[in-house]
N, C-alpha and C positions, 0 to 999 in steps of 0.2 A: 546268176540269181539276182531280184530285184531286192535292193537296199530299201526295205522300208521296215519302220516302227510298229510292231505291235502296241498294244493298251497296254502290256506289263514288256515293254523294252523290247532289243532287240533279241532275235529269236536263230538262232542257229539250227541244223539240226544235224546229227550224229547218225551215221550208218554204221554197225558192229559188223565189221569184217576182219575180224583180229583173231576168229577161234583158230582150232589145230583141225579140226573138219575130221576128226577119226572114222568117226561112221563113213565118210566118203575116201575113205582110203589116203585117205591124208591131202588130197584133192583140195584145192581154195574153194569153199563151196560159194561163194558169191560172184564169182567166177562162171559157176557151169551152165551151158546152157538149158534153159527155160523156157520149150515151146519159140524156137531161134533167136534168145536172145541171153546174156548173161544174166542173172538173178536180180543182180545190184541196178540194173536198167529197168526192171522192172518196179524195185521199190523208189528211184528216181521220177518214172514217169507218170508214177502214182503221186509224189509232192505237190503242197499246193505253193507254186512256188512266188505270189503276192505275197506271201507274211515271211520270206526265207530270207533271212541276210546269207549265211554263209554254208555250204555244202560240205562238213566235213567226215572224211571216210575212217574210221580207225581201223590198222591194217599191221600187220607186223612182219608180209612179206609182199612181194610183185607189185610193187613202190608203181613201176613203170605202167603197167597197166592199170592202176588207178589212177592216176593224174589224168589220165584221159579224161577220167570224172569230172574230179578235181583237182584243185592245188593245193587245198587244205585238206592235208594229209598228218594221221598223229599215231604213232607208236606209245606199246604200252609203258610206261615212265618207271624207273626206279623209284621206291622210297624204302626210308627207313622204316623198318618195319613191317612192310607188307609183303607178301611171299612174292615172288616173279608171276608170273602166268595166275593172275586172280581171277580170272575169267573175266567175265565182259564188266562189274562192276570198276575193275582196272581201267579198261576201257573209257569209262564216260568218264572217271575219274583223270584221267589222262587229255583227257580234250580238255576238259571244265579250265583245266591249269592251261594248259598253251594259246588256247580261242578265247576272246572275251566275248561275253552274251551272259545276257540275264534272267534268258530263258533258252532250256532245248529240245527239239523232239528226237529221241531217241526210238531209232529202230532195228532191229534187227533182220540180216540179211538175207536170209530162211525161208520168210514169209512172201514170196515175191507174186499172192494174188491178192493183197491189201490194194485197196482203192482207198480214190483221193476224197469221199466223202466221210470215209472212215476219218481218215487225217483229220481232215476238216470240222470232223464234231469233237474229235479230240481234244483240238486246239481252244474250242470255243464254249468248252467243258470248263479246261485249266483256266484259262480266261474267268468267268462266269464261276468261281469257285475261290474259298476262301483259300484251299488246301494249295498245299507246294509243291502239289507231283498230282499228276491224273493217269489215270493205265487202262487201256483195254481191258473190256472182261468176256467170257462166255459163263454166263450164269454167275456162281461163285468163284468161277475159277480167273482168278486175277492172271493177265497176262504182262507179266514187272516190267518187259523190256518194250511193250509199246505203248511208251508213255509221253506225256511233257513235262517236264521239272523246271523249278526254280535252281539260277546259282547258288540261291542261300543255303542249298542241301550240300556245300561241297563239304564244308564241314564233317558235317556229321556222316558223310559218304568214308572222307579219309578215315574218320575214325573205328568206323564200323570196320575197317576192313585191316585197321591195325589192330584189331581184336583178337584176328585171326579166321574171321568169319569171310565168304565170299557169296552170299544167297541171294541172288537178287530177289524173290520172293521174299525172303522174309525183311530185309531192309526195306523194300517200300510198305511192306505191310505197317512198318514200325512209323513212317509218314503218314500216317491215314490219309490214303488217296483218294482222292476224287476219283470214279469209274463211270465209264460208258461200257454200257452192255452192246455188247453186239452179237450176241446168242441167234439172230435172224438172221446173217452173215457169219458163221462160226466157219463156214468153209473157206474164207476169204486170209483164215489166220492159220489154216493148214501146216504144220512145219514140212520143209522141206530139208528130213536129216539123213538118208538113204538113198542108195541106186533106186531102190523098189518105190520111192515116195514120186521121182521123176513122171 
């Protein structure tokens, strides 16, 4: 990835590859393949990767065949307080602490026919916004995990989720986010959570 500076700092970005994949049989779904390729290759190739300092994967098993990726690789972290397995807000919250950046874009691993112009207005959404978090939307339906954030929401991430709370909808709602619609492209955010979705 090229080392370079955004307008709000350096910019990481987060791939959530840490679920338990139940629907897929317990199968790493970022792993499977996607029209002959793995998932996660597909949400890679789609990065715009001028604005990317660092590639990092969150993953809680098959170390090995992630590092293919990359080498910024992050497990989800103990704390006091927060239950184990918090789902993916765990996750970013797990990066945020071990990687430094002052900004991230956070994606999940699912969606693997996101293109890189989607990225791209995302990024220049957050940018061009006063707010500290911007999310994909289709219509009203806010999509929390593809987003870009500020570090300064680590904060109030840990906290929310010492609460006992784990929603990543309703936490970003609680940021009023900046949104890009992309109800023109809604098929592009498709999830991929079932044999039958393949």
């Amino acid at each position: 990835m090229i080392n370079n500076r955004t307008k709000q700092g350096i910019l990481n970005v987060l791939l959530l590859a840490g679920g338990r994949s139940s629907r897929m049989g317990g199968e790493d779904k970022a792993l499977i393949d996607y029209y002959g390729k793995p998932m996660i290759e597909h949400l890679i190739e789609a990065l715009p990767t001028s604005d990317i300092n660092q590639l990092v994967i969150s993953c809680n098993r098959n170390f090995d065949q992630y590092r293919k990726y990359s080498e910024h690789l992050v497990s989800d972290k103990s704390y006091e307080a927060i239950e184990p397995f918090a789902g993916p807000l765990l996750g970013i919250l797990s990066a945020m602490d071990t990687y430094q950046a002052e900004t991230w874009l956070i994606l999940p691993c699912d969606t693997p026919q996101i293109n890189q112009a989607m990225l791209t207005k995302l990024i220049d959404t957050y940018h061009n916004s006063s707010a500290l978090i911007s999310c994909l939307s289709i219509g009203d339906r806010l999509q929390p995990l593809h987003c870009v954030l500020s570090s300064q929401l680590k904060g109030s991430l840990c906290d929310y989720l010492k609460s006992g709370n784990r929603r990543a909808q309703e936490w970003v709602m609680l940021q009023s986010p900046s949104q890009v619609d992309c109800s023109d492209q809604a098929d592009k955010l498709a999830n991929i959570n079932s044999p039958s979705d393949l």
